[in-house]
TORKOL-4160 file (C-alpha; in steps of 0.2 Angstrom, whole numbers, padded with zeros to 4 digits, m for minus):
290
<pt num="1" X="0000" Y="0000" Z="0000"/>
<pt num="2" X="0007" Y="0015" Z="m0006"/>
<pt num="3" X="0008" Y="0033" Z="0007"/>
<pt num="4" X="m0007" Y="0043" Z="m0005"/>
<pt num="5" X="m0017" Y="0026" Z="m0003"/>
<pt num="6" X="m0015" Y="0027" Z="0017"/>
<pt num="7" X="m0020" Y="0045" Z="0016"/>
<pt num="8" X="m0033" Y="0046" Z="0004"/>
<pt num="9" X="m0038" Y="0028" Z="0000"/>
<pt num="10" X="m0052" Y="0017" Z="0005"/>
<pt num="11" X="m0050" Y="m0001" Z="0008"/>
<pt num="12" X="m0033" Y="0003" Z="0005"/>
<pt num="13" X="m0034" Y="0009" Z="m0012"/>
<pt num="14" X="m0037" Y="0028" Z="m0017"/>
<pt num="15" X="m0046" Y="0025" Z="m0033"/>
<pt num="16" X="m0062" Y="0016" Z="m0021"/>
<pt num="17" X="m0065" Y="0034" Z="m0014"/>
<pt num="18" X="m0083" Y="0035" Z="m0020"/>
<pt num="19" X="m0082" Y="0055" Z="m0017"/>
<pt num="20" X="m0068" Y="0056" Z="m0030"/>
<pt num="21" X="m0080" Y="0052" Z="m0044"/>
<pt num="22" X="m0093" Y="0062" Z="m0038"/>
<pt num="23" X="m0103" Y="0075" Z="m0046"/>
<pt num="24" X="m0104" Y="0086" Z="m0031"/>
<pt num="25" X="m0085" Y="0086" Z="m0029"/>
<pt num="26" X="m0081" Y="0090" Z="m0049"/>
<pt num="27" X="m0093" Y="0106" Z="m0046"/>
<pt num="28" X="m0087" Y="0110" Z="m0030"/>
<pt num="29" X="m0068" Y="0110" Z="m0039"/>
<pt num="30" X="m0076" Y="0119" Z="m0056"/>
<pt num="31" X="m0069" Y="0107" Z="m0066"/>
<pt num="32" X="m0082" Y="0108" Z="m0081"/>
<pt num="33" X="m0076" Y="0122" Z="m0091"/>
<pt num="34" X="m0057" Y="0115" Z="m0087"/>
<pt num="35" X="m0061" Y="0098" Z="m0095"/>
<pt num="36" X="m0068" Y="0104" Z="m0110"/>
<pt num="37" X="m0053" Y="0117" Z="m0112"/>
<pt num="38" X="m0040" Y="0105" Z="m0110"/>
<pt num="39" X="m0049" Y="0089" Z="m0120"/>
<pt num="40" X="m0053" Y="0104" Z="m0133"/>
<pt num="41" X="m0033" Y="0109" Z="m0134"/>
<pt num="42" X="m0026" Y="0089" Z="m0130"/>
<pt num="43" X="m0016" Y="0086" Z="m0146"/>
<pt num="44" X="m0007" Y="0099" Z="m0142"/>
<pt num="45" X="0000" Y="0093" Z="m0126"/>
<pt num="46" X="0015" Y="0085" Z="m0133"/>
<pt num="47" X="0020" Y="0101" Z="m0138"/>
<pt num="48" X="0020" Y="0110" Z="m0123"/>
<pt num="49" X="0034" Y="0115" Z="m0112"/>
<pt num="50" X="0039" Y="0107" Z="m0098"/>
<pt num="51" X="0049" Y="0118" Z="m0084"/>
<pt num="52" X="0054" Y="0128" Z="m0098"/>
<pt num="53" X="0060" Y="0116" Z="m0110"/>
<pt num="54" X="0049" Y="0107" Z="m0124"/>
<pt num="55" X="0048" Y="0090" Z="m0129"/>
<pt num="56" X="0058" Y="0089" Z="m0144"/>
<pt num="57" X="0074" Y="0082" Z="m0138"/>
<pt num="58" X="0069" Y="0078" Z="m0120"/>
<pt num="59" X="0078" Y="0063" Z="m0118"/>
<pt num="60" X="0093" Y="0071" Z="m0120"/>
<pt num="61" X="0091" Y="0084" Z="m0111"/>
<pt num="62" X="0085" Y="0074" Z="m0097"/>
<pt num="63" X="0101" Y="0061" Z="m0097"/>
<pt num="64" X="0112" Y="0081" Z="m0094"/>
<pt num="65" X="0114" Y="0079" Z="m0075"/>
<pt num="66" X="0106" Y="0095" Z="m0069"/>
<pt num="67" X="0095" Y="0100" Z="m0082"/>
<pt num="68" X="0090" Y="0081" Z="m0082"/>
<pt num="69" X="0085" Y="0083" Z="m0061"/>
<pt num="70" X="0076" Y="0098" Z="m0065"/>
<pt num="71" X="0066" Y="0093" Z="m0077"/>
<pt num="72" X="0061" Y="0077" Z="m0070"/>
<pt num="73" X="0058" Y="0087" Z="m0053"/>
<pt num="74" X="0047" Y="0100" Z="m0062"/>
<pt num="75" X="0036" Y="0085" Z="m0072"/>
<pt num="76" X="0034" Y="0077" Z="m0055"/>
<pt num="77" X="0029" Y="0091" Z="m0045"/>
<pt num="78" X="0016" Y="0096" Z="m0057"/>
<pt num="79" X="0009" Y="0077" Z="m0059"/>
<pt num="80" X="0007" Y="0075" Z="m0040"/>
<pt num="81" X="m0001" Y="0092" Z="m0035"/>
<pt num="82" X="m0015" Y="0090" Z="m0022"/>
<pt num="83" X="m0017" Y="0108" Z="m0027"/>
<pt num="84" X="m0033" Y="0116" Z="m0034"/>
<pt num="85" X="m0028" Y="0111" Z="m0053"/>
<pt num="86" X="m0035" Y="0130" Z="m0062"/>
<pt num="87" X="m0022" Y="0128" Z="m0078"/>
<pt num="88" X="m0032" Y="0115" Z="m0092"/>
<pt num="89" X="m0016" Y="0117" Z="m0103"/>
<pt num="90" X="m0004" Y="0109" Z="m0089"/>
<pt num="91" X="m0007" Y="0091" Z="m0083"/>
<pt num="92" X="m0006" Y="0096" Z="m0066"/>
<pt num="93" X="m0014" Y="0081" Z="m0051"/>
<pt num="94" X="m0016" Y="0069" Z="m0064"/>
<pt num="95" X="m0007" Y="0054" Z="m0060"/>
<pt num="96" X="m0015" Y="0036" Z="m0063"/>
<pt num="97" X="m0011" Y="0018" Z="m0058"/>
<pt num="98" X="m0012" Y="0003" Z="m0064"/>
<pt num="99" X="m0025" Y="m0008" Z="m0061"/>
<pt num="100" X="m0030" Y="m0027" Z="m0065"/>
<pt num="101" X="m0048" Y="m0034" Z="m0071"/>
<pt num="102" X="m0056" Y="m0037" Z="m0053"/>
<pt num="103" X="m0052" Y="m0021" Z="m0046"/>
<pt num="104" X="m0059" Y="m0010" Z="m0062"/>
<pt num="105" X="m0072" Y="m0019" Z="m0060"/>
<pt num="106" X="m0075" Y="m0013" Z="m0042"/>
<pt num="107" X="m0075" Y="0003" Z="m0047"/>
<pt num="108" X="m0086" Y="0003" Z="m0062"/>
<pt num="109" X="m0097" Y="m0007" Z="m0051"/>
<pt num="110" X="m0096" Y="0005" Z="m0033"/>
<pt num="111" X="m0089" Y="0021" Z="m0038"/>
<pt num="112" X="m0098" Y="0026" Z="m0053"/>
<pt num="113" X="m0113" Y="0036" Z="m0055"/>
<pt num="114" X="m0124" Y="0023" Z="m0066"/>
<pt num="115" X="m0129" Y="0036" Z="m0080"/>
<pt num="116" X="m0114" Y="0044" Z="m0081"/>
<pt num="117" X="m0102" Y="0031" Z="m0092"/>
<pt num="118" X="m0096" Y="0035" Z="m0111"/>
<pt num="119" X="m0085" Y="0026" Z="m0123"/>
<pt num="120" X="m0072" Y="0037" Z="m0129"/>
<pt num="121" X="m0058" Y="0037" Z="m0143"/>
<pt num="122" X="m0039" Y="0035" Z="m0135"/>
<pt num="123" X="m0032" Y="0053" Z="m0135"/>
<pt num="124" X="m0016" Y="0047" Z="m0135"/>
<pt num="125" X="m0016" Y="0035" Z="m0149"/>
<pt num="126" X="m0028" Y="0048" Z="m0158"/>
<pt num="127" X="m0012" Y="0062" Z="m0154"/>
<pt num="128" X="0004" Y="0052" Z="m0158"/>
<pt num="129" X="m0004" Y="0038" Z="m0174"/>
<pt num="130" X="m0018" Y="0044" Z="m0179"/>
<pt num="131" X="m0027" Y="0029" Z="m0174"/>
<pt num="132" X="m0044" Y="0029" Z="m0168"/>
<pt num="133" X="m0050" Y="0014" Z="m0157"/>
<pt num="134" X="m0063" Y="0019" Z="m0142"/>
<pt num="135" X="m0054" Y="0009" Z="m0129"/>
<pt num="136" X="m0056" Y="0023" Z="m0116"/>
<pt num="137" X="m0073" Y="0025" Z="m0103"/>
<pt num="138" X="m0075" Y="0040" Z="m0093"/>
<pt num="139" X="m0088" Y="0047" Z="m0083"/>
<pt num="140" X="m0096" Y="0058" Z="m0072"/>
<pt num="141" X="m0096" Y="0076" Z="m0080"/>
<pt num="142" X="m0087" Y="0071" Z="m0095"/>
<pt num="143" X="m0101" Y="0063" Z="m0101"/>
<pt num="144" X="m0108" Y="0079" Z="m0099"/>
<pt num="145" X="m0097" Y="0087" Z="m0111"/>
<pt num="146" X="m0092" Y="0074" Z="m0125"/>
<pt num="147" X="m0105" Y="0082" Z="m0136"/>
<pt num="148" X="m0095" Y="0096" Z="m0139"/>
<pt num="149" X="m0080" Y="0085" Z="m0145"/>
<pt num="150" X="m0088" Y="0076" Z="m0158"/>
<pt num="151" X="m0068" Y="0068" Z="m0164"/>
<pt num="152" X="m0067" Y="0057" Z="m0150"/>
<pt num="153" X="m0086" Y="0050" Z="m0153"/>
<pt num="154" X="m0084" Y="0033" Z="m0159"/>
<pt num="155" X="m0091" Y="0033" Z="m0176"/>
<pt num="156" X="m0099" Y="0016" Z="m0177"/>
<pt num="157" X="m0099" Y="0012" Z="m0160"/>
<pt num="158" X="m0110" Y="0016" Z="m0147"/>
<pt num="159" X="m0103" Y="0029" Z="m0133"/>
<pt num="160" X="m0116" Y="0032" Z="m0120"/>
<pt num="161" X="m0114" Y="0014" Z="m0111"/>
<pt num="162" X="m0122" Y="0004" Z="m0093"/>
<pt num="163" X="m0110" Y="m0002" Z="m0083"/>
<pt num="164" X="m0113" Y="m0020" Z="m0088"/>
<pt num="165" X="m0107" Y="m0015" Z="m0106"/>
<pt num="166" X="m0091" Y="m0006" Z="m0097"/>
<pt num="167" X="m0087" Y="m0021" Z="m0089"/>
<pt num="168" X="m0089" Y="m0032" Z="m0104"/>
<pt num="169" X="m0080" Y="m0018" Z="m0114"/>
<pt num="170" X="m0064" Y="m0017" Z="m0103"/>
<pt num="171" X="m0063" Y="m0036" Z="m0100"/>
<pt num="172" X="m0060" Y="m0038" Z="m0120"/>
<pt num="173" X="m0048" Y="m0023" Z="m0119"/>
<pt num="174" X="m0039" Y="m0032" Z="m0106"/>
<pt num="175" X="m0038" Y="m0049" Z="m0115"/>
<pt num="176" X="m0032" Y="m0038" Z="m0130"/>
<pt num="177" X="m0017" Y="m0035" Z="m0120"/>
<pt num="178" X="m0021" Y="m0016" Z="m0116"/>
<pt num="179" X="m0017" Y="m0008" Z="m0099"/>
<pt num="180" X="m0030" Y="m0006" Z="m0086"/>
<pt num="181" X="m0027" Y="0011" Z="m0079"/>
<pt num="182" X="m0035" Y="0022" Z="m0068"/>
<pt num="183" X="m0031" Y="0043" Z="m0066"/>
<pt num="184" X="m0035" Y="0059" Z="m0055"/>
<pt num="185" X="m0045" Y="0070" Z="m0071"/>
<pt num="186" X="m0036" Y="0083" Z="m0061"/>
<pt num="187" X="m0035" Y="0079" Z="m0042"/>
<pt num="188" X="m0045" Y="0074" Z="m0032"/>
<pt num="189" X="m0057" Y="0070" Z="m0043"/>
<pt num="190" X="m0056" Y="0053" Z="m0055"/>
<pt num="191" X="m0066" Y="0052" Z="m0072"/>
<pt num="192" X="m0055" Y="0040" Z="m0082"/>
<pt num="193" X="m0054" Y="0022" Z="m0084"/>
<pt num="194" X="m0041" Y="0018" Z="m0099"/>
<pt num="195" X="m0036" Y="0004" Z="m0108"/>
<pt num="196" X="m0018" Y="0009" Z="m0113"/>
<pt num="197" X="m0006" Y="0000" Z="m0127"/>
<pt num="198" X="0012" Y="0004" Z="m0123"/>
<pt num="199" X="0020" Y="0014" Z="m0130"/>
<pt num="200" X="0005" Y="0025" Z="m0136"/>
<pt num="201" X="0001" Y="0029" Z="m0118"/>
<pt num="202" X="0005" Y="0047" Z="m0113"/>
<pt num="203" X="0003" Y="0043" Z="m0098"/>
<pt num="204" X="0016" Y="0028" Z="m0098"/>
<pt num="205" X="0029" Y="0035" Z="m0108"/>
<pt num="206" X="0037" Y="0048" Z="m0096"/>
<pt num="207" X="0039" Y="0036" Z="m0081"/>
<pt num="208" X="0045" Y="0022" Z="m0097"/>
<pt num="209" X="0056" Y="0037" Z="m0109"/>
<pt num="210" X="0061" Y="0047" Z="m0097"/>
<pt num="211" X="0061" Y="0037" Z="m0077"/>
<pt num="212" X="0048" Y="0051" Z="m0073"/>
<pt num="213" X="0035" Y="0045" Z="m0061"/>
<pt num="214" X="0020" Y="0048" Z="m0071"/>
<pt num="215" X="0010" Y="0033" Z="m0066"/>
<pt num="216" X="0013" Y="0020" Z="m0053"/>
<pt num="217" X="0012" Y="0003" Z="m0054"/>
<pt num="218" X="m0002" Y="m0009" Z="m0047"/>
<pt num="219" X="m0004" Y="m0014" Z="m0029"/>
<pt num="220" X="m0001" Y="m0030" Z="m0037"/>
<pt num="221" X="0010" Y="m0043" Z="m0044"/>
<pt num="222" X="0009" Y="m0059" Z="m0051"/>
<pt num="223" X="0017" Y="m0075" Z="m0045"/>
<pt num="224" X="0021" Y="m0092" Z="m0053"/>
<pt num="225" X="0014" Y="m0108" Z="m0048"/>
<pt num="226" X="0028" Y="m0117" Z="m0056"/>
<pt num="227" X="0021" Y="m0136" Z="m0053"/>
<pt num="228" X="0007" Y="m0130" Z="m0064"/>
<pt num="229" X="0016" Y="m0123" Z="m0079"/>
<pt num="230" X="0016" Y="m0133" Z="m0095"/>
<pt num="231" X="0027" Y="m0121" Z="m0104"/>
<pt num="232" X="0017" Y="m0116" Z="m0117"/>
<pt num="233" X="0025" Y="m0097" Z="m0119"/>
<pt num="234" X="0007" Y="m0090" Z="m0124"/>
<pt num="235" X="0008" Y="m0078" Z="m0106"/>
<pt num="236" X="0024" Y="m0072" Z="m0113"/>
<pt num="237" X="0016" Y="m0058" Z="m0125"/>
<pt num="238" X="0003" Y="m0054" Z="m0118"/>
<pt num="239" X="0016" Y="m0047" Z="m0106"/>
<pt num="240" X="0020" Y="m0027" Z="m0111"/>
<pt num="241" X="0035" Y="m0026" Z="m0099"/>
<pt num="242" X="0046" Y="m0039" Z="m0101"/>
<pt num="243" X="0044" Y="m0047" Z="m0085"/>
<pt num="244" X="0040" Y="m0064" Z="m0089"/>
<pt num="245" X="0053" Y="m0076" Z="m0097"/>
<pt num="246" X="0054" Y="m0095" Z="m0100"/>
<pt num="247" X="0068" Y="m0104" Z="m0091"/>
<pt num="248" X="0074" Y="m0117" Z="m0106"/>
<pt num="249" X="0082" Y="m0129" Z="m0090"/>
<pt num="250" X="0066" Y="m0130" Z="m0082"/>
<pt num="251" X="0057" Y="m0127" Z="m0095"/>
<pt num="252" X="0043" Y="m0116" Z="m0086"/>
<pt num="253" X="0041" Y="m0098" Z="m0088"/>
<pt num="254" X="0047" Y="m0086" Z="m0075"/>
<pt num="255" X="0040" Y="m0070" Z="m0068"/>
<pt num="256" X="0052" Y="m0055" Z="m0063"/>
<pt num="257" X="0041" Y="m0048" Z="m0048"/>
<pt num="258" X="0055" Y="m0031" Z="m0050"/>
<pt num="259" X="0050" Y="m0029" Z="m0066"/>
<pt num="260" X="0031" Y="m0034" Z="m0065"/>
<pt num="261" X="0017" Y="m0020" Z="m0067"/>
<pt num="262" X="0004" Y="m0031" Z="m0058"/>
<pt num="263" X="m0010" Y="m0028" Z="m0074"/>
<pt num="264" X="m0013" Y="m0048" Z="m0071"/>
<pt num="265" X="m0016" Y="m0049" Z="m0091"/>
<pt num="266" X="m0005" Y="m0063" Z="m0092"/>
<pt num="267" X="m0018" Y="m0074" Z="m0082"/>
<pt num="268" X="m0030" Y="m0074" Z="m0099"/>
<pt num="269" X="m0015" Y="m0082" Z="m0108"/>
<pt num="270" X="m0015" Y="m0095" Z="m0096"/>
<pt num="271" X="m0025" Y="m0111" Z="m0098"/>
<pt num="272" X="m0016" Y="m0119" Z="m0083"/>
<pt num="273" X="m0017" Y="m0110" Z="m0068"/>
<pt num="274" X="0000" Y="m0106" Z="m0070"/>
<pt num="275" X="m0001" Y="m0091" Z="m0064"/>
<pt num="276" X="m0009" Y="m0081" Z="m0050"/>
<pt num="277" X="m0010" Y="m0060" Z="m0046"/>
<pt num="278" X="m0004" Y="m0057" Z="m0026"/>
<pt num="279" X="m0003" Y="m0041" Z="m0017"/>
<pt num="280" X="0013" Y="m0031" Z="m0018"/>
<pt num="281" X="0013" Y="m0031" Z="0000"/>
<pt num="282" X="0016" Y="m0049" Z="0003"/>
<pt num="283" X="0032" Y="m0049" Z="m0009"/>
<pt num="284" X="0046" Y="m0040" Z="0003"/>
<pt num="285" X="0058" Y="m0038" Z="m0010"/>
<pt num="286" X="0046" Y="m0027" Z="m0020"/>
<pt num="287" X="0034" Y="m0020" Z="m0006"/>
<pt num="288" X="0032" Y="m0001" Z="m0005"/>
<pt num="289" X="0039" Y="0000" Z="m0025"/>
<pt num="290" X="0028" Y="0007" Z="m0034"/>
């Protein structure tokens, strides 16, 4: 359990604060006319500057000691605000986690205001190829304003959804091999459930690019239950961070637990029960790692 889940989760977790999805708290925090502004202006995020340096280069830059600390120090700062966010072209409080199947479930199930759920275009793979898939569901007051952004309006797809067709949406995302993510719109409150595919992810590629902490991992991990592998391999793609490899002595695969996200989509690979999803906490070497 991470220190902003002991201080602002519930059961543990901060995304199962029913508050934080709530109507009452987006209006109290005036955050309608700042979603549509910074939803309106998105594709232009990657162009923006960031403590005074723009994207282009950045990797560079960051590898230069202390131009590199600045930057990163800058980035983080702005993610993690618990301040009042009133700037729609900085991404300032949003920061997400990961999260595996059972747990987005809880929240689409507990948290969400029934009404209130849309199907959405990936901004992020809408921004950087061009691609338009509606893999993303958000809700509260964004369904309020996704009229007025008719480009991330599926086409051919329904976008006003129950929350038994979110749940059957975001499994099949899942067993596709995207991310389940969940993010602070701009903290506190939370209006986006995402299905990310690595490396698209805005979200995942300045903690992956550049080691700057935009995102943390889940308040899981997965764990082998080596008796029961029949070394198939199929887990090993469906894993987007490398952290499962097959052992050609024992001729099993293995999970790197330093390098697991704790997503759990591996498991849907898995015809054998080879595999099962654990909490962080009971793995010493990786507990508190985030």
């Amino acid at each position: 359990m991470c220190d902003h889940c002991l201080e602002h989760g519930t059961a543990g977790k901060w995304y199962f604060n029913a508050r934080n999805y709530s109507k009452e708290l987006a209006e109290e925090l005036d955050l309608r006319e700042f979603l549509l502004e910074q939803y309106k202006t998105f594709e232009a995020m990657q162009i923006r500057k960031l403590a005074g340096f723009s994207a282009e280069g950045l990797g560079y830059k960051i590898k230069i000691p202390i131009i590199g600390r600045i930057v990163k120090h800058s980035a983080e700062k702005m993610l993690h605000t618990q301040n009042p966010s009133r700037n729609p072209f900085k991404a300032e409080g949003h920061i997400g986690q990961v999260v595996p199947l059972d747990d987005a479930i809880a929240i689409l199930e507990n948290c969400v205001e029934e009404n209130s759920i849309i199907l959405k275009y990936c901004m992020c793979r809408f921004m950087h190829k061009g691609e338009k898939e509606a893999c993303c569901i958000n809700f509260g007051i964004m369904s309020e304003i996704i009229d007025k952004l008719p480009r991330f309006i599926p086409e051919d797809d329904k976008f006003r959804i129950t929350k038994e067709e979110a749940v059957e949406k975001f499994t099949g995302f899942l067993k596709k091999g995207y991310i389940g993510t969940i993010w602070y719109g701009a903290y506190p409150y939370i209006n986006n459930l995402c299905a990310c595919k690595t490396p698209m992810c805005a979200g995942f590629r300045p903690r992956i690019d550049f080691g700057i902490n935009s995102i943390f991992k889940a308040e899981y991990v997965v764990k082998n239950i080596p008796d029961n592998c029949q070394g198939c391999k199929k887990c090993i793609p469906m894993c987007s961070f490398g952290a499962i490899s097959f052992n050609e002595i024992t001729k099993r695969t293995e999970v790197d637990q330093t390098v697991c996200w704790g997503c759990g989509n591996c498991l849907f690979a898995c015809s054998y029960d080879a595999l099962e999803i654990v909490p962080r906490s009971e793995i010493p070497e990786i507990t508190g790692k985030y």
